[in-house]
N, C-alpha and C positions, 0 to 999 in steps of 0.2 A: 667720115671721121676727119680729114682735111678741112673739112671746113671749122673743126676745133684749136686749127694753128693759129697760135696768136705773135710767134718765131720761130726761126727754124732752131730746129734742137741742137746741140752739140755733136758732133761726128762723134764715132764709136772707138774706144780709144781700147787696146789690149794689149796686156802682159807681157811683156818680152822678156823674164827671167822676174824681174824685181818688179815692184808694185810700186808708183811715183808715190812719193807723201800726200798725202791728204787724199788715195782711194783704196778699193776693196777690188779684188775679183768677186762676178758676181756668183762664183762656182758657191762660194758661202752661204747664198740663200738661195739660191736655185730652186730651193722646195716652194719657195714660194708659189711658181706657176701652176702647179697644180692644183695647191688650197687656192688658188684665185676659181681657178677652173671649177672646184667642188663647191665654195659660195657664189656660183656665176657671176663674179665680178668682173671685170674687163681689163687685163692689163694696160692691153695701149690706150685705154683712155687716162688712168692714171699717169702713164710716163708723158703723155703728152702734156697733161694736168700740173706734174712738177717738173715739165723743160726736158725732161731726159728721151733720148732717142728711141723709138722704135726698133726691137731688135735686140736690144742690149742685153738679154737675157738668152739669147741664140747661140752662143758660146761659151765657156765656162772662164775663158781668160778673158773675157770682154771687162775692162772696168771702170766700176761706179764711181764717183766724186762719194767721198766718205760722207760729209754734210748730208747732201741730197741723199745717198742712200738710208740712212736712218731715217731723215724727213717721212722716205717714201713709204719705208716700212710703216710709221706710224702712220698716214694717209691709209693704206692698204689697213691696216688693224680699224680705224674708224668706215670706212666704207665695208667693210665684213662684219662689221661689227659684232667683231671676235678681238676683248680686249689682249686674251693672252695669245694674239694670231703669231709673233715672238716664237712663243714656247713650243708650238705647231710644226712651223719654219725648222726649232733647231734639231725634234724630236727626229726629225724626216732628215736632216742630213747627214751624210755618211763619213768617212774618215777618207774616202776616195777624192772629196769634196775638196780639198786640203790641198791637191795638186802633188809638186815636188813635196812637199811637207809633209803630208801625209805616206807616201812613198819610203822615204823618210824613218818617219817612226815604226812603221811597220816591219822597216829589216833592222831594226834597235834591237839589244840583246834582252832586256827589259822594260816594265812598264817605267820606270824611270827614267833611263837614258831617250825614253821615246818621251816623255811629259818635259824634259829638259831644251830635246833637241826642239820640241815645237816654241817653246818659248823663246828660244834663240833664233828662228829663222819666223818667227814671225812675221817680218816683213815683207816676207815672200806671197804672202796672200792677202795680209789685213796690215795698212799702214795707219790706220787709226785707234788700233789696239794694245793693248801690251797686257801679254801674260805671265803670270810667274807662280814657281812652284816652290812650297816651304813647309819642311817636316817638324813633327813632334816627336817624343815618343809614342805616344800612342794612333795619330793621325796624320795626315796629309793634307793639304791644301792647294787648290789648281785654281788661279785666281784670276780676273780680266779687270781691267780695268781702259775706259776712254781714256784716249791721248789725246786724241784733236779735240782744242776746246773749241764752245759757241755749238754742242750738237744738240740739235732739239732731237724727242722724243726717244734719247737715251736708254730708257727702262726698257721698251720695247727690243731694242737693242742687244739688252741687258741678258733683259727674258733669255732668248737666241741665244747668245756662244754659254749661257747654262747649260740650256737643253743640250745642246750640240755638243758640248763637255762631257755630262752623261752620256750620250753616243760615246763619245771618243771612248771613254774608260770603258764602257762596257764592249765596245767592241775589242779592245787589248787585253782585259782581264777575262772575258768569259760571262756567260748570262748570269754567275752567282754574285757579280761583283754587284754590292749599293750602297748608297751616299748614306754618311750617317747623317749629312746637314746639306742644305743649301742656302747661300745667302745673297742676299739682291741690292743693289745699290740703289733702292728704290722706296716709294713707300710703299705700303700693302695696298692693294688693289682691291677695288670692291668685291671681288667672284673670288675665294680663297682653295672653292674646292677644285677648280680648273687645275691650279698648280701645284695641288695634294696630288690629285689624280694623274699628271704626268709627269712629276718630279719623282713621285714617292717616297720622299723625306723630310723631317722635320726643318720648317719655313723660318728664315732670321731677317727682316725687312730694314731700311736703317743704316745699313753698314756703309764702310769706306769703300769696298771691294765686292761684287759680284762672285761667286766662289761655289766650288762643288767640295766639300770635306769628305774624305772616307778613311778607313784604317790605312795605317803607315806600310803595312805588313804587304796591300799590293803592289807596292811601288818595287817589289822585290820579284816579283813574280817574272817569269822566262816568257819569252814570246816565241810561239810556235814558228812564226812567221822571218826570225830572227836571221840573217843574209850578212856575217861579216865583210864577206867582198862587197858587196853590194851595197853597206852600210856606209864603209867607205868611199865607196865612187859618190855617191850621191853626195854625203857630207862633202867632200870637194868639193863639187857643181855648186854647192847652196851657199859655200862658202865664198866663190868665185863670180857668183850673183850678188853678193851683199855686197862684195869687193868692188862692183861695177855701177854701186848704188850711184845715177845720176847727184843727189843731194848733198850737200856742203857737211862740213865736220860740224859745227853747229848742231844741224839738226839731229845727228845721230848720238853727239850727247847729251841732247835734253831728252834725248828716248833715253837712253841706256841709264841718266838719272832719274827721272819719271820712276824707270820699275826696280831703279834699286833703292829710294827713296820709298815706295810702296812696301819695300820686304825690309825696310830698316835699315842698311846696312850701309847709307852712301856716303861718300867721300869723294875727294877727287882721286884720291890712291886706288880707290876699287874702280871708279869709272875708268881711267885711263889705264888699269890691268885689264877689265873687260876689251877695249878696246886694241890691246896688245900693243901698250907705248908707254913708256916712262911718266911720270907725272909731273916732273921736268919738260917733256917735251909736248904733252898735253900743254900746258900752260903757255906754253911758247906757240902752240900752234893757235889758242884761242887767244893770244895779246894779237896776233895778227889779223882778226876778225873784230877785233876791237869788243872784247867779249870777255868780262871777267868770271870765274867759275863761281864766284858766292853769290855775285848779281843773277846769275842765270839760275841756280840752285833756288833762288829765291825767289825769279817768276813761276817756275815751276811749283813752291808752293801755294803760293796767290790763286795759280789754275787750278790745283786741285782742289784747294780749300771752295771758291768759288764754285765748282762742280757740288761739292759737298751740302753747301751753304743750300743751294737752288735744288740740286736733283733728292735730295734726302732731309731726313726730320733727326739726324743725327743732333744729340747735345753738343755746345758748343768745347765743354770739355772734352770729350768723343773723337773729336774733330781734333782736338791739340795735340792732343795722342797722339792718332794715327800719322800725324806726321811730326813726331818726334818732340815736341815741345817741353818743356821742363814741368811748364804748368800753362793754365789756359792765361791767364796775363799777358804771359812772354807773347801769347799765340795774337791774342789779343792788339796788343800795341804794334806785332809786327802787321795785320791786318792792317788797323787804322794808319800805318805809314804809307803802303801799298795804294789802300784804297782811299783815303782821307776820310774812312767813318769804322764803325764798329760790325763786328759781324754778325751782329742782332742782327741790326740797322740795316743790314747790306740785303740780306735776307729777306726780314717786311719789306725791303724794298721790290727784292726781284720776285716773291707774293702777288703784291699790289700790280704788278707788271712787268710777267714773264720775259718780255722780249725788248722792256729798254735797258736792260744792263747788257752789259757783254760778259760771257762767260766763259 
């Protein structure tokens, strides 16, 4: 197998509280190794195949470079050639998987307070993600969405924290709980009855957001599991990990716009209340970075839109929507400023040749 070295891999880099930007703990797919094991595929010839170290899946805080991990995934889905190998991965992992976070939600008083608390410490296990949760009256939504743009094989991705989602709810609510919808940030895949049969819900393909919908009425439901002490100490620690996050004020809020920008709702009044600071003093902290909050608000749509454009068959109108636009025009012309073309355009282009745009 050494004589497949074409450079030496990357040293094994792990978790010490917070997860650095731009990786995953590999605790997240860990199911993988087995399905390798049950299509007798070989891991380490794959990791060696996409540069990553031997090993890396030997502990659960060991972590992946987020690119490369999805890369891999998709690699691993084409050599098993098992398209929904994703949906596989997320069915199989557990809520234990999750780490402090999952620890976490489990001593939460409710299915809510534990669906809230994961989307707030998210970073503690996936810093390429961002999840969020938003009620109706009659429904719920628990929704993923990539952060890190330029990821290939996304959908694959995608698949995963669905499935894994399902896990999560059904292990906090009980075997009765099921989705009334699922929706994929993807197009529809050739095999539809693969993700009939392990989703068990009616399929929405297309969308802005990857998402598990079910009635509003669980998010109310007690959790046996339920530890106010314990609830408390851990929220401290999670909170005192995020507090210790190596990354610059920047990057934390183009995440905390990213997913309030995704639920609607964003401003720089709510980002810098999210953040627990003035918005006076938000603004003062990002003039010192040389970083204005509309300019930045506005790469942020360009990425998503971009993701949008490439990963899905969403209408252009669709697309304006989702992120807030008056009308597809407005969306339109701010596109063509961003880009210097139209998001037909942009589109046939990244078609005709998936990997010369950057995404």
């Amino acid at each position: 197998m050494s004589k497949l070295r074409t450079r030496l891999p990357p040293p094994i880099l792990r978790a010490k509280g917070i997860v650095p930007a731009g990786y995953d703990r590999v605790a997240s797919t860990i199911a993988l190794v087995p399905l390798l094991e049950k299509f007798q595929v070989d891991l380490d010839s794959l990791l060696i195949e996409s540069g990553l170290p031997i090993g890396l899946f030997d502990h659960p805080d060991n972590l992946i470079p987020f690119r490369e991990g999805t890369r891999l995934l998709g690699l691993c889905a084409d050599r098993t050639g098992c398209p929904h190998l994703g949906l596989l991965i997320g069915d199989a992992t557990p809520l234990e998987a999750f780490g402090i976070v999952g620890e976490l939600m489990k001593s939460a008083a409710d299915v809510r307070s534990a669906l809230q608390l994961m989307c707030r410490f998210m970073p503690l296990t996936d810093s390429g993600g961002l999840l969020t949760l938003s009620e109706t009256r009659q429904s719920a939504r628990f929704s993923y969405t990539v952060y890190e743009p330029g990821v290939e094989r996304a959908e694959v991705l995608g698949d995963n924290v669905v499935a894994a989602s399902c896990n999560v709810l059904r292990t906090l609510c009980g075997r009765k709980w099921r989705p009334q919808e699922i929706l994929l940030a993807r197009s529809p895949p050739a095999d539809l009855q693969a993700y009939a049969g392990i989703l068990k819900a009616p399929l929405r393909f297309d969308v802005e957001q990857s998402a598990v919908v079910f009635e509003r009425a669980w998010l109310d439901a007690p959790l046996a599991t339920a530890d106010p002490v314990r609830s408390r100490i851990l929220e401290a620690k999670a909170r005192a990990l995020v507090a210790s996050k190596t990354g610059d004020l920047v990057a934390r809020v183009r995440r905390v716009v990213r997913r309030q920008l995704l639920a609607g709702t964003c401003s720089m009044q709510s980002v810098a209340a999210e953040l627990g600071m003035h918005r006076r003093t938000l603004g003062r902290h990002l003039q010192r970075f040389g970083v204005a909050f509309k300019v930045l608000s506005d790469e942020i749509r360009f990425e998503v839109s971009r993701q949008l454009l490439a990963d899905t068959a969403m209408p252009i109108i669709a697309i304006a929507q989702s992120l807030h636009y008056a009308d597809p025009s407005a969306f339109t012309h701010a596109f063509r400023r961003w880009s210097g073309t139209t998001p037909t355009r942009w589109r046939e282009a990244a078609r005709r040749s998936p990997h010369s745009l950057s995404v």
